[in-house]
N, C-alpha and C positions, 0 to 999 in steps of 0.2 A: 270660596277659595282665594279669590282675588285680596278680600281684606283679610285672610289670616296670612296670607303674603305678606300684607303689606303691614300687619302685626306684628310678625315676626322681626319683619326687617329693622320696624321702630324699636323693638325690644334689643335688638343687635346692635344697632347705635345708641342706643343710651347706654349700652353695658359697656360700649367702647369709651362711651364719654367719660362715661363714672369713675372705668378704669384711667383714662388718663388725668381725668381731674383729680385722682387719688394721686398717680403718680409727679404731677406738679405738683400737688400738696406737698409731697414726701422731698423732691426737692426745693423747693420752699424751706421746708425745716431743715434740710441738711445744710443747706446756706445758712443757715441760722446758728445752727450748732455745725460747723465744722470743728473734723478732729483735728486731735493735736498731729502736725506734722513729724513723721518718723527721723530722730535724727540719724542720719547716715556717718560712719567713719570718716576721717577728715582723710587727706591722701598722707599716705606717708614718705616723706623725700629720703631719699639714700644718695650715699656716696656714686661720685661722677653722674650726675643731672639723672640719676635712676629714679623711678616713683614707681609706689604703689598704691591704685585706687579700689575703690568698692565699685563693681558693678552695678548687681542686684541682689534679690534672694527668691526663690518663690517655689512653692511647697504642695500647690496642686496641681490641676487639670485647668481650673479658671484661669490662673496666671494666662497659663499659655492660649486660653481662646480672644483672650480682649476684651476689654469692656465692651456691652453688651451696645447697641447703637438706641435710639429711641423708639422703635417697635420693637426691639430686643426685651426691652425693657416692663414695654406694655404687655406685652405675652407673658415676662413672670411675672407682673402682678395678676395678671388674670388665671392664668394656669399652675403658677406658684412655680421657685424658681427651681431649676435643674440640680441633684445632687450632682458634685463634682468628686473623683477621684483623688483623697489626697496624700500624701508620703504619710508611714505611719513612724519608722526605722529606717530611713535610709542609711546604704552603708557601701558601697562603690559604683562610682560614673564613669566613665567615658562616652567621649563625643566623638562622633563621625565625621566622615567625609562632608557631608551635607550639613556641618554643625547640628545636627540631631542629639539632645544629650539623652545616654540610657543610666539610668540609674536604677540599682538591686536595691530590693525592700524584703529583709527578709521578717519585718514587723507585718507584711502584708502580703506576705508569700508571694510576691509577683516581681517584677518590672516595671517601669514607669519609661515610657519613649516618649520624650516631647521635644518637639518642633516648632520653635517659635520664630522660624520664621514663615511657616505657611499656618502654624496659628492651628499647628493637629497633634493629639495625643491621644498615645494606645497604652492601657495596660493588660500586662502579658502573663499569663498564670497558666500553672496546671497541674494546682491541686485535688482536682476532683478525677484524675487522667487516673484508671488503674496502673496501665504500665507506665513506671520512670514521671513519679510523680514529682515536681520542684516544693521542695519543701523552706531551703533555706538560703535561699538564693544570695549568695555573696561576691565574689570577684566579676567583673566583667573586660572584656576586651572587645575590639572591631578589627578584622580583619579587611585586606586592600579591596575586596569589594560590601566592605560595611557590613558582613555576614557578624552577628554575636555570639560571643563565646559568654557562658555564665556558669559558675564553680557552684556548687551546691555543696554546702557543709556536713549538712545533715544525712542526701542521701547516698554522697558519693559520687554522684555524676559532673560532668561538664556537659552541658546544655545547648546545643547550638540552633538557635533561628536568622530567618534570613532576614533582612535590612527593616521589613514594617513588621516586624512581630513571628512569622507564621514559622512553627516548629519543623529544624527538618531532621533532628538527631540528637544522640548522646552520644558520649565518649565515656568510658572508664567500666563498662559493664563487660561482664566473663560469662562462661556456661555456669549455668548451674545460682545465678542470679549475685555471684558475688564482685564484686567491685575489687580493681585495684588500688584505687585511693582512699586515706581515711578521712580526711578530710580536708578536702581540696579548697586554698583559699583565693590565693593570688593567680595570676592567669595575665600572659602577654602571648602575640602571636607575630610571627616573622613570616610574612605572605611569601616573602623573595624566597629566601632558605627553605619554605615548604614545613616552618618546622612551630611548634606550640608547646610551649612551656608553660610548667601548672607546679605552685610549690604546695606540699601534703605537708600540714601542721602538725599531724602526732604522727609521719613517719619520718620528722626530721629530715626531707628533701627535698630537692626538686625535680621533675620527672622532665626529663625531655621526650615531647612526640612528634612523630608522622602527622600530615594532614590528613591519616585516616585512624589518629588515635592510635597507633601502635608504638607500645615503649621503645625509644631507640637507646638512651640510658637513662641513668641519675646523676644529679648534682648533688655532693653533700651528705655526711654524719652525721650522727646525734654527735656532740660534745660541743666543747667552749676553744679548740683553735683554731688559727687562723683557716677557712675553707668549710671546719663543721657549723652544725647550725640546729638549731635548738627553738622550737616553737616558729619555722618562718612561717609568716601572712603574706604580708604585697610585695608584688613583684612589678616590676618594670622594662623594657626593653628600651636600650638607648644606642648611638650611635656605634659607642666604645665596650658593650657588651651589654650582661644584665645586672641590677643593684635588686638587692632584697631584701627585704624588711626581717631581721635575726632577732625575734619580739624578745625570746627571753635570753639573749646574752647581751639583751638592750645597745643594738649596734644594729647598721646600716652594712653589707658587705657588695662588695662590687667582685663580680666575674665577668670572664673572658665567655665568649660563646662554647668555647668548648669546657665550660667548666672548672677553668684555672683561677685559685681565688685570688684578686688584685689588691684590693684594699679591704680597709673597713674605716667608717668615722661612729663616734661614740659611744657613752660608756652611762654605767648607773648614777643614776643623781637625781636632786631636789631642786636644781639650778639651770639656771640658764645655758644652755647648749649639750646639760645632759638629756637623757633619754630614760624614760621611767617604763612607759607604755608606747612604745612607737606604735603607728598605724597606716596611713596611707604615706603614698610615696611618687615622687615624681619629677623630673628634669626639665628646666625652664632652656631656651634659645643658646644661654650664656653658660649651659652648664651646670649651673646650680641643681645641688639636690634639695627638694624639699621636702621637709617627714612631718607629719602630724604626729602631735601627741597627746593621744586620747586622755588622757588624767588631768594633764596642766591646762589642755582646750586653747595649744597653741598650735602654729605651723613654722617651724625652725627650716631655716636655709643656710645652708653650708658650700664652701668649695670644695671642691676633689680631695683639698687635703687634710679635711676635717674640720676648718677654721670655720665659726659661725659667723654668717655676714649680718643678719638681721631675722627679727621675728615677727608676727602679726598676732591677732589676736588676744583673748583671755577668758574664762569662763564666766558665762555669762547668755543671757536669752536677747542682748540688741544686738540691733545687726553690727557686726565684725566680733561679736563674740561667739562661744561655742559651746556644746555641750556633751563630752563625748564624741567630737566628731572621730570620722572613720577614713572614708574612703578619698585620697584627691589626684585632680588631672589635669593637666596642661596640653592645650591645645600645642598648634603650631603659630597664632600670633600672640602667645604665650598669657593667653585667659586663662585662669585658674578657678578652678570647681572643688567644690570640698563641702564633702556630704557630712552635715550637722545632724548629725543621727537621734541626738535626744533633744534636740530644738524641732525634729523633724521638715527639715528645710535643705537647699542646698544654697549655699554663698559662692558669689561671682566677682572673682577680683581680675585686674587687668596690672599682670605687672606690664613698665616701661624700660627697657633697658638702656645700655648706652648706646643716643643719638648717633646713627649712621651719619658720617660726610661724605657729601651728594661729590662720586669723582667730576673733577675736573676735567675737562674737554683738551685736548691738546689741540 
């Protein structure tokens, strides 16, 4: 017994060794053939000392766990390495309280939560669920205690889990199994107000709700004047009301919380600061709106009064270009996310605005 102990154990250390003599080997030759390094976007400077830079990009589950350490390492050559989770379609994020970004896949029928800074990620599905299956998971929002709200296109529902994943409800279901929405895209939520707005794409509106899902009104017609609205998607909630994304009168419209329609910027074009395919949407520190446009594979920022300040982007698979992207978000230290839906990746830029002067002490 004693020496098949002590056979075994010899058998044990040599498999360890082998394995890590394999794994020096393997870096050995990576030293050898290092890759080309990925060029990154250069920063773009703008008027009054603004810039804008590239953060990152990252597209799985690995991203966010970290390079593996050197027994990380020896385990997947010996065990063979772990399949990771990765975006198939992404297509709207936002980020919480906890900088946690949730991003909708509905390439992958799920959610994607990752936390990079505790270096954890959940993906969130429930397609094989009989009842209030998520099929097409599109808008998402975070409410004041990071509770998510998720718009499903396909089966009519909004979808709400709590902060790590765990289902606690739907919104948009009737007796008799029929839904009120037909296809719910965009989605913001007003913790203070108590209230959740959700704009329905083919019924040319926006629904305003209770925090327990019950219609209080709508926003908005089918047609092309000032207030109606015609194919909306994203939606947003800012300090000065809500903006939403009016796809097919290829315009931007701004409303009052109650519904009062204030502006609009943009119009049909081939050009720079029109609007072909608008898609995601969203408000930097300074005010700015920013619109993605899924066709041209830009993101166009504009002032209040429809004046284009500058662009980023262009189609294309390096980083700062796009392909189709969809969905985008702005933090509060005004990081910008923008889900490259047919690159399958999400891009991280950091705009800079104008430099605060530090008050003076009297």
């Amino acid at each position: 017994m004693v020496q098949l102990l002590l056979g075994l154990r010899t058998i044990r250390r040599a498999t360890l060794l082998a394995a890590g003599m394999i794994l020096m080997a393997g870096v050995v030759h990576a030293k050898k053939n290092k890759p080309t390094p990925v060029q990154e976007p250069p920063d773009l400077l703008l008027e009054g000392n603004r810039k804008l830079s590239f953060v990152q990009s990252f597209s799985s589950e690995r991203e966010v766990r970290g390079k593996p350490g050197f027994f990380g390492k020896l385990l997947d050559v010996v065990a063979g390495e772990p399949t990771y989770h990765r975006m198939a379609r992404p297509y709207g994020v936002a980020v919480d309280s906890h900088g946690r970004i949730i991003v909708t896949d509905p390439g992958a029928q799920g959610i994607h939560i990752f936390d990079f800074g505790e270096h954890k990620y959940k993906f969130v599905e429930r397609r094989d669920t009989r009842k209030s299956p998520m099929r097409q998971p599109q808008g998402v929002a975070v409410d004041a205690n990071d509770n998510i709200y998720v718009t499903d296109s396909e089966s009519g529902y909004i979808f709400v889990f709590d902060p790590h994943g765990g289902f606690r409800r739907t919104i948009g279901s009737l007796k008799g199994g029929e839904g009120y929405f037909k296809r719910p895209t965009g989605i913001a939520v007003d913790s203070e107000a108590g209230r959740i707005y959700v704009t329905d794409t083919l019924r040319d509106k926006i629904f305003v709700l209770d925090m327990e899902g019950s219609v209080l009104r709508t926003i908005g017609d089918h047609g092309t004047k000032p207030g109606d609205l015609y194919y909306p998607t994203e939606l947003r909630l800012t300090k000065s009301g809500l903006i939403a994304v009016d796809a097919m009168n290829f315009r931007v419209q701004m409303f009052s919380l109650d519904g009062v329609a204030q502006s609009a910027i943009g119009q049909i074009g081939d050009g720079v600061g029109s609007m072909f395919r608008p898609k995601g949407i969203s408000v930097d520190s300074e005010d700015h709106i920013y619109v993605v446009d899924g066709l041209w594979g830009v993101v166009q920022i504009f002032d209040r009064q429809g004046e284009l300040l500058y662009y980023f982007g262009e189609r294309g698979s390096q980083l700062g270009e796009f392909q189709l992207p969809s969905g985008l978000f702005i933090d509060k230290n005004d990081r910008i996310y923008v889900a490259d839906s047919y690159n399958g990746r999400v891009q991280v830029f950091q705009y800079y605005g104008v430099p605060r002067v530090a008050e003076v002490r009297k």
